[in-house]
N, C-alpha and C positions, 0 to 999 in steps of 0.2 A: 504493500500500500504506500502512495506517494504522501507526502507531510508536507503542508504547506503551510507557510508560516506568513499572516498579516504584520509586516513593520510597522515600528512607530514611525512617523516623522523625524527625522531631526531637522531637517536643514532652518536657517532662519530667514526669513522671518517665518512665524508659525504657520503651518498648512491643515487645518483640519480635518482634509478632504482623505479617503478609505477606497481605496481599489474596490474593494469590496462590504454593502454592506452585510449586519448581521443575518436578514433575513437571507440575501442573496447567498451569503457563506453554508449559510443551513441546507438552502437549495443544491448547494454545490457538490456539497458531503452526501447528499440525497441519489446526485445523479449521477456519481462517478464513484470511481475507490479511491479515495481520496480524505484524509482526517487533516480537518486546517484549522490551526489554533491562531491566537493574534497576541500579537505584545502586547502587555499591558503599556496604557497611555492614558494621560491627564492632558492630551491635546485634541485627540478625535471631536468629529460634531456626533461620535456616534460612542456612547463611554459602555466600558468595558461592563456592566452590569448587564446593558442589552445583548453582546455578542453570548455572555453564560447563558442569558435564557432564553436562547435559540442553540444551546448546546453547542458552540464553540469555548471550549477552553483556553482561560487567561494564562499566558506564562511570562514570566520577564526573558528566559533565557531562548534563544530560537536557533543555536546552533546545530541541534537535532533535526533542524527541518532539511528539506531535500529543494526546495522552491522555496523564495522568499518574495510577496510582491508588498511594495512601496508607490510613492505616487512622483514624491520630487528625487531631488539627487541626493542618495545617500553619502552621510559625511565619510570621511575616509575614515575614520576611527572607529566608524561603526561595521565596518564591510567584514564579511568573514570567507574566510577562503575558502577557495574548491565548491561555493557554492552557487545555483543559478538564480538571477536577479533580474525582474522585472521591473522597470521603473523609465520616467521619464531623463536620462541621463545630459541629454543637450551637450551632446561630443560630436555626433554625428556630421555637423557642419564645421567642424573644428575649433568649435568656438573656444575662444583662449582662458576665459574664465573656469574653463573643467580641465583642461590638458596634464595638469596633475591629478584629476579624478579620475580618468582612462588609465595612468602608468600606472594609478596602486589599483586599480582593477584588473590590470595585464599583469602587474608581479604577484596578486594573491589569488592568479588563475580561476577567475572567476567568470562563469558565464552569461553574461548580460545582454539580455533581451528585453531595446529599447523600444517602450510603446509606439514612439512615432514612425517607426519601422514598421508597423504590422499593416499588411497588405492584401487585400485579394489580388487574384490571378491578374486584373486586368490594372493596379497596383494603386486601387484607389484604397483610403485609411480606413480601418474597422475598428480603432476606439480613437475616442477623439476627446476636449472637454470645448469644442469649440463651441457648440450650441449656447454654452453658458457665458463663453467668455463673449459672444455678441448680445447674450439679453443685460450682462450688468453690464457691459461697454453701452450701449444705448445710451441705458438708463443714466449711468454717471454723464452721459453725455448732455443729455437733457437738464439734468439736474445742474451740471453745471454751468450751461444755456440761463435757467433762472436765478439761477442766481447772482450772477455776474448782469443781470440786467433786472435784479429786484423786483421777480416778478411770480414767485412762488417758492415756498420752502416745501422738500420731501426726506423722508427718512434717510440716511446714506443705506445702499443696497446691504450691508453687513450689518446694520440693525433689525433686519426684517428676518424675521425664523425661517422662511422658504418663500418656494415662490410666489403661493397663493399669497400670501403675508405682503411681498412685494408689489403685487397687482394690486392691493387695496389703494396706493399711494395712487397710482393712475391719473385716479377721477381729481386728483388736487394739480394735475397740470393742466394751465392756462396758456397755451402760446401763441402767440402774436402771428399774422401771416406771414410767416416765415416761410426759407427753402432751404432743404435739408438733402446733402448728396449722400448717397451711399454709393462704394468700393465694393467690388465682389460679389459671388454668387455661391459658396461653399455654406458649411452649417453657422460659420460665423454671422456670413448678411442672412440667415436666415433665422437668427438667432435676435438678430436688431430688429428686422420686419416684425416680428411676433410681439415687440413692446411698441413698436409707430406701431399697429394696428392696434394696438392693446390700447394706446393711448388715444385713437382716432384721429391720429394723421395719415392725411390722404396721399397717395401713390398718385403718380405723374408717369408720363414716360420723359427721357431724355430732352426728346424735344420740345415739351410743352412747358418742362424744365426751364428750354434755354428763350422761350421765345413768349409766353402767357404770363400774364401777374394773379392772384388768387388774393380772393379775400378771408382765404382759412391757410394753415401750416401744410404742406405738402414736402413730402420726397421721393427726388428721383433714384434708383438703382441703377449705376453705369458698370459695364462690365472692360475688359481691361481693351477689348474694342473700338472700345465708344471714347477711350481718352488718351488713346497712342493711335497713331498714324504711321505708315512706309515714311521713308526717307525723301525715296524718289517718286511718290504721287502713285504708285501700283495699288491693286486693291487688297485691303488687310486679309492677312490668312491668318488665323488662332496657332496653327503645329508652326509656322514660320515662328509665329511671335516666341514661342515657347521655347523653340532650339537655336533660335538666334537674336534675342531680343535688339541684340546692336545694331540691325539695321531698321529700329525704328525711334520714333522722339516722340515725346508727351504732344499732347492734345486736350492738358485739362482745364489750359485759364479762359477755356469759355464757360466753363462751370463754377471756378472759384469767382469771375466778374457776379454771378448770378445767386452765389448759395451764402448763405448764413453762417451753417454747423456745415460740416464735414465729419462723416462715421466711417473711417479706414478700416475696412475688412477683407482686405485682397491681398491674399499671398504676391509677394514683391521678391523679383529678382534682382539681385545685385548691377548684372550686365540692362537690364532694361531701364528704359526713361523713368526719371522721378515725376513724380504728380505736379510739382513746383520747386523754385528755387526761392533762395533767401531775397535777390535781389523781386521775383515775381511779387512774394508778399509785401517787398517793399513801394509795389506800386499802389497808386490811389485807386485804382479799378476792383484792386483785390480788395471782394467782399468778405471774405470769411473770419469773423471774429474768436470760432468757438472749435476746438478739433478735440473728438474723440480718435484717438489713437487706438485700436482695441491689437493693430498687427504690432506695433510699439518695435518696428526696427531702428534703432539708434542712429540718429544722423543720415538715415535711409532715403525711401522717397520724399518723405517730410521732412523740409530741414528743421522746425520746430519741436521738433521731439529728440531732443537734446539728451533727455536718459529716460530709464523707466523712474514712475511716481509709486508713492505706494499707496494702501488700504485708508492708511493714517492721514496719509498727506496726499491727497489723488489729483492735484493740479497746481502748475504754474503758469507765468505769462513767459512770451518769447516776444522780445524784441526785435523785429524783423530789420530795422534800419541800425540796429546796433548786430542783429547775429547771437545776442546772449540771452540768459533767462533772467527774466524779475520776475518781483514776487505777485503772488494772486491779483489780480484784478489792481495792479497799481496803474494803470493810465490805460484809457480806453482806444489806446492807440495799437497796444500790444493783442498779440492773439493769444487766448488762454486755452491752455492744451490737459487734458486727459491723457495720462499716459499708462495707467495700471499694468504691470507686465502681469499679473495672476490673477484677472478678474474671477473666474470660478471658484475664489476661495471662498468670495462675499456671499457664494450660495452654496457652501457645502454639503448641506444634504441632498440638494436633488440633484448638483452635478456628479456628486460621487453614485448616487442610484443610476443616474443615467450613464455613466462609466460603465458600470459593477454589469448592467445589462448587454452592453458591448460586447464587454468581456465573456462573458457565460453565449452569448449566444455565436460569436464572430472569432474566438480565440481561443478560449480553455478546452473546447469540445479537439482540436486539433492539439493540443499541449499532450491531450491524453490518450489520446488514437492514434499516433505515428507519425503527427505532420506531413500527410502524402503530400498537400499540395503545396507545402514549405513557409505557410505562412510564421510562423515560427522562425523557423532558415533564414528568412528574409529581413528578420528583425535582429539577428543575432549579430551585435559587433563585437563581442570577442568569446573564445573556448580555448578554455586549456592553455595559459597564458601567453595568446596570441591573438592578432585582427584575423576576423573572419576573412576569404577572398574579397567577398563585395565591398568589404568597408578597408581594404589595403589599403586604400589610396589615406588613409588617415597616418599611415607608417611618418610620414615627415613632421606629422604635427607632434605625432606622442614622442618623436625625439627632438623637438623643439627647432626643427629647421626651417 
């Protein structure tokens, strides 16, 4: 029988979100061979009282387990060797903040199979926590929409017990006939539409976007289509954009002439057009006052998203004619930006339910059957104190070159 063991948390700042929860665990022991106890923890949104009475066992020590799943990056201190670890690692793209967390997971040969990794055949993601990090990206967006212009106060999203909790706040948003762009089409923009509908702002298309005025709040969805353009005037093709994004350039400051908020939910490639430059928002045409960041790539296509913000402190202003940050809402010249890099902590019980469902139904059914179709395989960046094939190309980063 396989032993699976729920970690605690460590990393900081706190994450209270559960791979899996109690109920889901009970299910799991139910449907597989499989006995999965959880660390005891004084951090979960989900405490160790409920996992005992759904018959998973508390333990503090988990090196008896054979599987261990986590949500963030576990601390180096806490990693135990030889053994396989499911969690969100963020090495994958070589980012340099974990590049000592890949070396002490390759010297205590341990096998690490990174969520963001897992794939169906056709290599689209089967767990994800985006859905949530677009409904509190929204909401923090809005919320900081009013308040920066005195014109309604809401709970912050981590004061609300779930979502239902969340939705009551809704009907206390009043806003102005504004225009509201959204970026993207993944579960993130569909994650934002679910609160503009929840809160009855009206959908537009693009062009009624760029060319109508309205006497109610409306947003457009643009897709990464609709605000890059060819180089040379040919007609846009989506696989062109995606394997060679360098031969195309932004197309967005006919949307920012036009929009208010901005809600970024579009996965961004490094080689493709940014949305805007510093010098763009320093023009008087650029309308957009207010930026929900929810993709929060640092100095990316937004140059105003300077760093992530956090839970505590979820916004600053950027000075677009200076290039630097000031503080909240100091001069109505500045754009005030949202930048949360973890929105789905603000709602950890229903995003971790919505995980935990992923999982059981897109993942752990293959962890325990043989992995035919390798979705497993496909997530694994290291076994047996070594990079998997597919994830080689990380060989330069983990030796600091």
């Amino acid at each position: 029988m396989i032993k699976l063991g729920l970690i605690r948390e460590g990393k900081t700042p706190v994450d209270k979100r559960v791979p899996l929860t109690p109920s889901q665990a009970a299910q799991l022991q139910k449907k597989f061979d499989v006995q999965i106890v959880a660390q005891s923890s004084n951090i979960r949104c989900f405490k160790d009282q409920e996992y005992l009475s759904k018959g998973i066992q508390i333990v503090e020590d988990v090196s008896d387990c054979d599987i261990l799943l986590g949500v963030k990056e576990v601390p180096m201190s806490d990693l135990i060797p030889n053994k396989t670890y499911f969690f969100f690692s963020h090495t994958s793209k070589a980012q340099p903040y974990n590049q000592k967390l890949l070396k002490a997971i390759i010297e205590k040969k341990i096998k690490l199979v990174d969520y963001e990794g897992l794939t169906n055949p056709r290599g689209a993601r089967v767990v994800a926590f985006g859905r949530y990090a677009g409904i509190v990206g929204a909401y923090n967006g809005i919320k900081t929409y009013g308040k920066r212009f005195n014109l309604f106060s809401i709970r912050a999203a981590n004061a609300c017990y779930d979502l239902d909790d969340l939705q009551t706040e809704y009907s206390k948003v009043k806003l102005p006939p504004i225009k509201m762009i959204l970026t993207g089409r993944g579960r993130v923009s569909k994650g934002v539409e679910e609160v503009f509908i929840g809160m009855g702002i009206t959908k537009v298309t693009p062009k009624q976007f760029l060319t109508d005025q309205f006497d109610y709040p409306v947003y457009a969805q643009v897709h990464s289509d609709e605000y890059n353009k060819t180089k040379d005037g040919t007609t846009f093709n989506i696989k062109d954009f995606h394997s060679d994004p360098k031969e195309y350039e932004g197309d967005f400051l006919k949307y920012s002439k036009e929009a208010d908020l901005l809600v970024a939910g579009a996965f961004w490639d490094p080689h493709a057009p940014v949305l805007f430059t510093r010098e763009d928002a320093s023009e008087d045409d650029f309308k957009i006052k207010v930026i929900a960041d929810i993709t929060c790539d640092i100095e990316g296509s937004i140059p105003s998203t300077l760093r992530p913000s956090t839970i505590a402190e979820p916004i600053y202003d950027y000075s677009a004619k200076e290039g630097v940050e000031k503080p909240a809402f100091s001069s109505d010249a500045n754009i005030t930006v949202m930048a949360v890099d973890n929105l789905p902590c603000e709602l950890p019980i229903n995003a971790s339910n919505d995980f935990g469902e992923q999982l059981i139904n897109n993942v752990l059914p293959h962890l325990f059957s043989g992995d035919k179709e390798e979705v497993i395989k496909r997530a694994t960046i290291t076994d047996n104190g070594q990079l998997t094939e597919k994830y080689s190309y990380l060989q330069n980063f983990l030796e600091g070159k």
